[in-house]
N, C-alpha and C positions, 0 to 999 in steps of 0.2 A: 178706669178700665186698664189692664195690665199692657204689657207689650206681648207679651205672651199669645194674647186674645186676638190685637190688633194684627200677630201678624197671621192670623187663622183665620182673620174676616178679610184680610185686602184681596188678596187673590182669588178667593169667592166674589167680590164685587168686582174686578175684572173679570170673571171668567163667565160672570153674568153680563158684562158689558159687550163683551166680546159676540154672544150667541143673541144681545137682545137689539143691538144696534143697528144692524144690516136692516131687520124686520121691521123698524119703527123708521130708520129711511124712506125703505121701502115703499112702505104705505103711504107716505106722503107723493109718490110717485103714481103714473098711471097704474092701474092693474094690467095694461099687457103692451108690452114696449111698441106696438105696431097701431095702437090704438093715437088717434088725436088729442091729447091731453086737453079737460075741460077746465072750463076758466074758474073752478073750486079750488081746484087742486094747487098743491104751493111747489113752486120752483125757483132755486136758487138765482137772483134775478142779475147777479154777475158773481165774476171770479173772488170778489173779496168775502163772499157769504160762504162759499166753498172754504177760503182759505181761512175763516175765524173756525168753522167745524172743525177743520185739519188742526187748526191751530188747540183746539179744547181735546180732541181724541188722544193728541201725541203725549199728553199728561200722562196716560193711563197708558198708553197700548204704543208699540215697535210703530213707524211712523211706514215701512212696507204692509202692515198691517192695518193701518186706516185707509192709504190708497187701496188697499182693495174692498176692505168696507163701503165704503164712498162709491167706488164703483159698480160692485155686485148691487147696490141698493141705488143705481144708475140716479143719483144726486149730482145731477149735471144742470150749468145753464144755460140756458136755451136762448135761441134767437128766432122768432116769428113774425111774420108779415101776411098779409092777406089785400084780396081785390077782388071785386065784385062787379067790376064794370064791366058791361058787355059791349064785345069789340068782335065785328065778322073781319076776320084775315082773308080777302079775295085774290089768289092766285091769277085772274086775269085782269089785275089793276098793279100788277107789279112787271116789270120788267123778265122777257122770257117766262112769264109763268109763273116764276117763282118767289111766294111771297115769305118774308120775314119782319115778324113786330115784337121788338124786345117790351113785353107786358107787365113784367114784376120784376122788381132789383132790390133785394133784402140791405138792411141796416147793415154798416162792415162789420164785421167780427172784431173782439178787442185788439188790441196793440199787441205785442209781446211785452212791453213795461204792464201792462194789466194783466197780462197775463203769467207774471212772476220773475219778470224783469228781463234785461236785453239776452235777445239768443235764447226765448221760450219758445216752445213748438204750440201749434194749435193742434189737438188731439180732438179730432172731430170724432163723434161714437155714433149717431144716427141722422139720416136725414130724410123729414118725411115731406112730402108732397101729396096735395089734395086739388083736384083738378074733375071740374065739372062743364063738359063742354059738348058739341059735337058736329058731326060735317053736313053739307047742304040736303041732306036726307033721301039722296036718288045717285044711281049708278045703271053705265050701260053692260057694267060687269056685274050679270046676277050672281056667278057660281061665288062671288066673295061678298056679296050680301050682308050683313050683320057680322059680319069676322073681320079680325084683322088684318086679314090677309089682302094686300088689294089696295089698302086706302093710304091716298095723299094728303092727309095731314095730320100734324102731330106736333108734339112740344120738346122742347131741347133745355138741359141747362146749360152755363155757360160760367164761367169762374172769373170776375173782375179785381185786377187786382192796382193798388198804384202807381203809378208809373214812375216813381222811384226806386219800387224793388227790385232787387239783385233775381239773377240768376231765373227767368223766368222759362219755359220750355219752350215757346214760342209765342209769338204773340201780335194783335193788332190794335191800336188805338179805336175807342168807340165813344160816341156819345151818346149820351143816358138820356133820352127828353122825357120818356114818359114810364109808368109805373113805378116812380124813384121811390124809396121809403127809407128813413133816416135820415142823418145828418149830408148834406151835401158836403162829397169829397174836394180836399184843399187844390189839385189839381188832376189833371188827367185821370183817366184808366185803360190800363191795358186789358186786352180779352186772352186769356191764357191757353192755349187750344188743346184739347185732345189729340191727341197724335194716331191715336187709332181710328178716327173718322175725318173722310176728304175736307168737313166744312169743319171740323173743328172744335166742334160742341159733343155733349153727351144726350143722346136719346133717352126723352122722361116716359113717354109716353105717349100712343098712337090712338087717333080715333076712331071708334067701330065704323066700320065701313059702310054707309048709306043709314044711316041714322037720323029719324028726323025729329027724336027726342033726346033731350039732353042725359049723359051717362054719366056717373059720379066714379072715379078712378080714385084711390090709395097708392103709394106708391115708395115703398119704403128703402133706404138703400142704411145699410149698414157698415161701419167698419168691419174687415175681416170676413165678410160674407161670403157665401159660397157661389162658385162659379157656377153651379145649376141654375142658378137665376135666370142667365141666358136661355136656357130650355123652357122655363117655365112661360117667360116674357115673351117667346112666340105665340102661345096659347091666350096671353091678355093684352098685348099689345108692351107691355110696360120693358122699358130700358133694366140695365141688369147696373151701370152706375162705376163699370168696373173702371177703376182709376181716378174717381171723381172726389171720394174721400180725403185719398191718401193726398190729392194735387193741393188741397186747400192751405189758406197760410195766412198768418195774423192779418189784420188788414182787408183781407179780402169781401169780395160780396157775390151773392147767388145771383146768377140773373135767369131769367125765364122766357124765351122765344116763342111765340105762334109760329109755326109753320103752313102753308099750302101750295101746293105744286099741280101744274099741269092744269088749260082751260078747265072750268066748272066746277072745281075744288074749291069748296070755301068751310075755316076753321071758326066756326062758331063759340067765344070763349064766354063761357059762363062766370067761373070765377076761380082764384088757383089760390090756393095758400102753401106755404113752405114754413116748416120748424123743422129749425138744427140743436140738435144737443152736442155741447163741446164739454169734455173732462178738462180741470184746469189741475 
């Protein structure tokens, strides 16, 4: 075959690589980013799977031009955990009222050396939460009845981070005894606080008020989301997550709170799962 030919086909087979890649990603991803990913479906199972595709794309294609391939065909690896133990959080066996049970503590996030060597950021893209749970199924408050409006209890996340890391925004020593999943960390953890709320955690989510069947909640927070979240999340109870993305950092781990408050409040938890997608 000439050169002539060759150089008549190459840029046709990138310029078919270019328009066929993202779509064949793609598909190996959920069909709708908000949806639970089923245990079929294939997900890059860490950062080094990511970075052999990077690695084989950059042959062909501007290497600002596979990042966003990669991305738009959301070829992320994920970190998931789940729990199914049923735990009632009763507000009048806790001190003043107020009950808190750290439930679920996701695997940590990789290193920054995993994730492309020292002084790599953790670029988190979405974080889903699946929570099925509900409260002692009676109130002397009818007009909030089945709404969110009204009810004491709910779920928080919480951000754990080493207790060797630099610069953290605030923070208090905690210990993890139950819901732990992963590798048991080499020392402490810090709890890194939200700044925008008095206790420090971020609100995932509220339970329907006087329920006395269990209700399945989705609860999706994204990078770069919009602040209408907030409006919507009065109407379903769910947290809007603002700050909770951008706080995350190699190392780190999700944790997951029951809450109940005030005599006769009691948080009924069915089972919670949490998947994060991270771009590497």
């Amino acid at each position: 075959m000439s050169i002539d030919v060759l150089d008549g086909i190459v840029p046709t087979v990138l310029l078919c690589l270019l328009f066929l890649l993202p779509a064949y990603l793609k598909s190996l991803q959920a069909p709708h980013p908000q949806a639970l990913p089923s245990d079929k479906l294939y997900y890059p199972s860490s950062p080094s799977d990511v970075f052999e595709v990077r690695r084989f794309l950059v042959k062909f294609l501007p290497p600002e031009l596979v990042n966003t391939i990669i991305d738009d065909a959301g070829y992320w690896p994920r970190i998931s955990c789940s729990s199914a133990e049923r735990r009632a959080v009763i507000a009048s066996y806790y001190p003043r009222y107020n009950a808190a049970l750290r439930y679920l503590v996701t695997p940590a996030f990789p290193s920054s050396e995993e994730l492309g060597g020292r002084g790599a950021r953790l670029r988190v893209k979405q974080v889903n939460f699946k929570i099925r749970s509900n409260d002692q199924g009676w109130t002397s408050d009818l007009m909030h009845q089945g709404t969110y409006s009204g009810s004491y209890t709910w779920f928080e996340a919480t951000i754990l981070r080493p207790e060797q890391a630099p610069e953290l925004l605030g923070w208090r020593r905690v210990t993890v005894a139950l819901g732990f999943h992963g590798r048991r960390p080499s020392g402490p953890l810090l709890e890194v606080k939200n700044p925008a709320e008095p206790d420090g955690h971020w609100r995932v989510q509220t339970n329907r008020c006087a329920s006395s069947v269990p209700v399945d909640h989705d609860i999706v927070w994204q990078d770069g989301a919009s602040a209408d979240l907030q409006e919507a999340g009065e109407e379903n109870g769910s947290g809007d997550g603002a700050g909770f993305i951008e706080t995350l950092a190699p190392g780190d781990r999700i944790g997951i709170i029951a809450r109940a408050m005030y005599l006769g409040w009691v948080n009924l938890v069915r089972s919670v799962e949490v998947v994060v997608y991270y771009a590497v």
